[in-house]
C-alpha positions in Angstrom: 0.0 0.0 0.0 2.6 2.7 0.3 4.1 1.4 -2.4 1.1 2.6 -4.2 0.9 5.6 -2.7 4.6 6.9 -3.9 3.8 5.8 -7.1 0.6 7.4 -7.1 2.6 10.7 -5.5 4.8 10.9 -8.4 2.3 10.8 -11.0 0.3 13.4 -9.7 3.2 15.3 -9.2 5.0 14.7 -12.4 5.5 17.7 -15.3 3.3 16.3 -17.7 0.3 16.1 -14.7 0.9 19.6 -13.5 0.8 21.2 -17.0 -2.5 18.9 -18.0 -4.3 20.4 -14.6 -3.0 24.0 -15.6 -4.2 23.9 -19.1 -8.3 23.0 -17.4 -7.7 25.4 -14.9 -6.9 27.8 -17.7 -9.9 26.8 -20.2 -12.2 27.0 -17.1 -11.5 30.5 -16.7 -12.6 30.6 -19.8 -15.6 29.2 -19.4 -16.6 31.0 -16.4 -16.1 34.3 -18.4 -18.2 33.4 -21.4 -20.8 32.2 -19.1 -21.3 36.1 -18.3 -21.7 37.1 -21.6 -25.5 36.5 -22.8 -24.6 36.8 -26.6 -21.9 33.9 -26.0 -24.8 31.7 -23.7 -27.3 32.3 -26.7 -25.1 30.4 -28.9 -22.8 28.0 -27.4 -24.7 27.9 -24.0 -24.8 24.1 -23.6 -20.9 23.7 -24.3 -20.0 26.0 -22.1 -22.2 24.3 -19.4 -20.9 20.9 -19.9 -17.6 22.0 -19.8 -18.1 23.8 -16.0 -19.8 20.4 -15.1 -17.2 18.4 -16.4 -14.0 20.3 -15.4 -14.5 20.7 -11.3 -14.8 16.3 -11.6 -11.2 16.5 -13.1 -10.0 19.0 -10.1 -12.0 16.3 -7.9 -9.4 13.6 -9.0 -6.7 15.7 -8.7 -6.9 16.8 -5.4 -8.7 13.2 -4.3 -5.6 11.6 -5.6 -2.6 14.0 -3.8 -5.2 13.1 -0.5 -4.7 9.7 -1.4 -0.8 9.8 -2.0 0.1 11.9 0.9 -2.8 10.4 3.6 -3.3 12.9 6.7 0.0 15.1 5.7 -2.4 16.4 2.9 -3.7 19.0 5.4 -0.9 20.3 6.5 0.0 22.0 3.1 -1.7 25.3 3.3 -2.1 25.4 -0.6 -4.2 21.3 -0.6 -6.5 22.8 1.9 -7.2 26.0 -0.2 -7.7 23.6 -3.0 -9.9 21.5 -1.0 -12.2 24.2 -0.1 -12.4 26.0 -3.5 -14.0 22.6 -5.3 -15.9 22.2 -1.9 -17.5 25.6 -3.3 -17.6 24.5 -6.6 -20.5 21.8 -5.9 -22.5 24.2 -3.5 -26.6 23.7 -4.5 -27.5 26.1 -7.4 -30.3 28.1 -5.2 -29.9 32.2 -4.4 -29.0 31.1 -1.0 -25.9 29.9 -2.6 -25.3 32.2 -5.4 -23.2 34.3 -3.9 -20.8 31.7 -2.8 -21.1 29.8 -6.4 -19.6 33.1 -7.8 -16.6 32.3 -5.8 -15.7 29.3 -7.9 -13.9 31.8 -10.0 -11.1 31.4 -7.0 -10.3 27.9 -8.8 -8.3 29.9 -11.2 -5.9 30.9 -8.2 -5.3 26.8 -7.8 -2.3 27.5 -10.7 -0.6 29.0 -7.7 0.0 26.2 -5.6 1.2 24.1 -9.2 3.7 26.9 -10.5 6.5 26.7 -8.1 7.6 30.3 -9.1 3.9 32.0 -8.1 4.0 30.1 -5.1 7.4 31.6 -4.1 6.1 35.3 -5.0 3.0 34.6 -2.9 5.5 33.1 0.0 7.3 36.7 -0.3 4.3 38.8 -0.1 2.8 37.0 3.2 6.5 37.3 4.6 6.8 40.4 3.9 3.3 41.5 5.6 4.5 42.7 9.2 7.2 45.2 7.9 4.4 46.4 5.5 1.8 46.6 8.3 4.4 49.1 10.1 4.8 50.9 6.8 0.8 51.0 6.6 1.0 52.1 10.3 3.3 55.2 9.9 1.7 55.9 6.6 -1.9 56.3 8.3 -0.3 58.4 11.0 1.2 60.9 8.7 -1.8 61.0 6.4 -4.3 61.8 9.5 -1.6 64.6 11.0 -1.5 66.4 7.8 -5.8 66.0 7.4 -5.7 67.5 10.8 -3.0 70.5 9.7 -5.5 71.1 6.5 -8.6 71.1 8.4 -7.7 73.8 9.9 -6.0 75.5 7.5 -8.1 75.3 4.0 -11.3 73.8 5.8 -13.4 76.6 5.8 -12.9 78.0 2.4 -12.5 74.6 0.4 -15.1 72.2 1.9 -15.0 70.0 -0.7 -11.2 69.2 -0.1 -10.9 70.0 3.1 -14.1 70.0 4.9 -13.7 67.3 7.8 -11.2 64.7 8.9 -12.2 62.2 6.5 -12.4 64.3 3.3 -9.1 66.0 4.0 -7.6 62.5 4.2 -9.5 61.7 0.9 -7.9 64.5 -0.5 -4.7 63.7 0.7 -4.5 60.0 -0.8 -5.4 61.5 -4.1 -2.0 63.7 -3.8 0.2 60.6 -2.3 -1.2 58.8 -5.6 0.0 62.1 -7.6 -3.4 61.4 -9.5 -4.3 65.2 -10.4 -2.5 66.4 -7.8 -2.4 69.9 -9.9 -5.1 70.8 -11.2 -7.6 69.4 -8.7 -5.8 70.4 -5.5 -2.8 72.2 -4.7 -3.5 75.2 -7.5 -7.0 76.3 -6.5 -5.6 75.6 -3.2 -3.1 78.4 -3.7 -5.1 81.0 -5.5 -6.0 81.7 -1.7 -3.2 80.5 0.1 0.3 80.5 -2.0 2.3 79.5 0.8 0.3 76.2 1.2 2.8 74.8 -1.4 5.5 74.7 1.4 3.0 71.8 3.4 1.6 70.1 0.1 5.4 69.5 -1.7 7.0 67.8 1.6 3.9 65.7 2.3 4.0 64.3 -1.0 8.0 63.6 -1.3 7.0 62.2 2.1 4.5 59.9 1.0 4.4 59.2 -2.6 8.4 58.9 -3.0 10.0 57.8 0.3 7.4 55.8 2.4 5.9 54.0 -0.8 9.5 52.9 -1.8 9.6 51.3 1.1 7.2 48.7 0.0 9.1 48.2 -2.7 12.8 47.6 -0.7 10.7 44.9 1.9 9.3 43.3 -0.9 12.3 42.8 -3.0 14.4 42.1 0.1 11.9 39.2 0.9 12.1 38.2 -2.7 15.7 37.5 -2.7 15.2 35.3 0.9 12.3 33.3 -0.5 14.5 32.9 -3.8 18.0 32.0 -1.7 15.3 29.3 0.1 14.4 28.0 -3.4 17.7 27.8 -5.0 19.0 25.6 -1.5 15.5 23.5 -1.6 16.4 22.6 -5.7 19.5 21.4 -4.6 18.3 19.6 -1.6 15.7 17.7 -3.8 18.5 16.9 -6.8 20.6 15.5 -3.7 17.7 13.7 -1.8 16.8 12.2 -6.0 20.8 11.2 -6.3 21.1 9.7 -3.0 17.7 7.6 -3.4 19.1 6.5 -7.2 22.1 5.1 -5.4 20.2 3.3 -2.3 17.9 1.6 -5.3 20.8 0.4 -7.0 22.9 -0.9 -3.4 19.0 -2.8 -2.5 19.8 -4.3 -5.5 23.1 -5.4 -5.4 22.3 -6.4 -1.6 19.1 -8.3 -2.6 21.0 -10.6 -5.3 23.6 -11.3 -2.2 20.5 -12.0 0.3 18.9 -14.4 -2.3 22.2 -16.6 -2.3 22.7 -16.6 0.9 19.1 -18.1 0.9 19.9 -20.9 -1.3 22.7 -21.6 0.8 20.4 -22.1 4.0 19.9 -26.0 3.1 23.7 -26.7 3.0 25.8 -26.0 5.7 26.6 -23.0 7.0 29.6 -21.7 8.9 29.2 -19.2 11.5 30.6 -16.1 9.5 28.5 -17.0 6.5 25.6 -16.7 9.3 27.0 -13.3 10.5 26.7 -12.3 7.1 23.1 -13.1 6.6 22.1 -11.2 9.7 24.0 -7.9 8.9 23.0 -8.2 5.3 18.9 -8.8 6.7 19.6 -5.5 8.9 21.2 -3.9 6.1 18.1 -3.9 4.0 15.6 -3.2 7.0 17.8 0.1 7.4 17.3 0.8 3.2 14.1 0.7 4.1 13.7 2.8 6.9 15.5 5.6 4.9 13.3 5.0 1.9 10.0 6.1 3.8 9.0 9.7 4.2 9.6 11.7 7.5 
């Protein structure tokens, strides 16, 4: 039986099976667009249908086949438990207490994550990366709520629209941290009234929009280069682990050729280090095996 179960393990995770389940997850994208397009329904409606019947079956066997390989260490891959519970969703009942959650089987698209071993390390890096981004995000919102406060104040009374409350001022003030008409629509007509407000809106916005945001980008490309160092040393682990397991198949081998003459021998007479041998050779192979099975 786990026998079986390695063999079935590499099968499902073999090149050729990966890129068969990426090309249906791809082609049901598809499908779940077209199926919002009425023109596309009026013609090649029942196509489309059969193929988002068919195609959550063939996710079915792929997932009910890694459970089958891996047994309970299934659920402890994050990714075969987001799988698991997309094509759960997939089969919900077709009522409108269930519509909502039957538009979520759209998610099945992000199951080419956990199969392209590259997207799965840029998704590693961006959840790695989320508590020095959360403090970014932290001193970003306390900057952003000082200055609404300043502006309040300042331009409140005469530009309500901008500046009228807390909220709007902070409104206004992620619209200039984007740089998205920061011009035209805001610091201008702010100083037709008040020309020295350029000395609060320029630093805010080399503040914001150039220093703090590049900080996103240095944590994320510093946690890119970790998760990458991570996946070069886990190639090279798995080349070794393939090598090493190459050259235990071929010493079980040459060991089980010895144990099956020392076997024939065990109806003649046998002297005592002939006997040794047979035990250390019997241990040898119960130790082969022992290595063999996954930790």
């Amino acid at each position: 039986m786990e026998r079986f179960r390695e063999l079935l393990g590499n099968v499902v995770d073999s090149t050729p099976a990966q890129r068969v389940v990426v090309v249906v997850l791809l082609v049901n994208a598809a499908t779940l667009g077209l199926e919002t397009s009425p023109t596309i329904m009026a013609d090649y409606g029942q196509i489309v249908t059969l193929l988002n019947e068919v195609i959550p079956w063939i996710f079915v066997a792929e997932v009910g086949t890694r459970l089958v390989a891996r047994g309970p260490r299934f659920f402890r891959e994050g990714w075969n438990v987001f799988d698991f519970l997309i094509i759960t969703i997939s089969f919900m009942p077709s009522g409108q207490a269930f519509s909502a959650l039957r538009a979520l089987r759209v998610l099945r698209v992000l199951h080419v994550i956990s199969l392209v071993p590259r997207m799965r390390y840029v998704v590693a890096s961006l959840l790695r990366s989320l508590p020095q981004l959360g403090g970014i995000v932290a001193l970003l919102l306390i900057i952003n709520y000082i200055t609404a406060v300043i502006t309040t104040h300042l331009f409140g009374a005469d530009y309500d629209e901008l500046f009228g409350g807390v909220g709007a001022s902070m409104l206004t003030l992620f619209q200039l941290m984007t740089l998205e008409g920061w011009a035209a629509e805001v610091v201008r007509p702010v100083m037709e009234k008040y020309p020295y407000s350029i000395f609060l809106f320029i630093p805010y916005m080399l503040m914001t929009a150039f220093a703090i945001l590049n900080l996103f980008t240095a944590v994320l490309v510093d946690s890119m280069q970790v998760i990458q160092q991570n996946y070069t040393f886990e190639r090279t682990e798995q080349e070794f682990s393939q090598i090493v397991a190459q050259e235990l198949m071929s010493v079980k081998g040459d060991i089980r050729a010895l144990s099956d003459k020392v076997d024939h021998m065990q109806g003649h007479e046998m002297s005592e280090e002939m006997q040794a041998l047979s035990n250390e050779i019997k241990n040898l192979q119960y130790e082969l095996e022992r290595m063999r099975k996954p930790r």
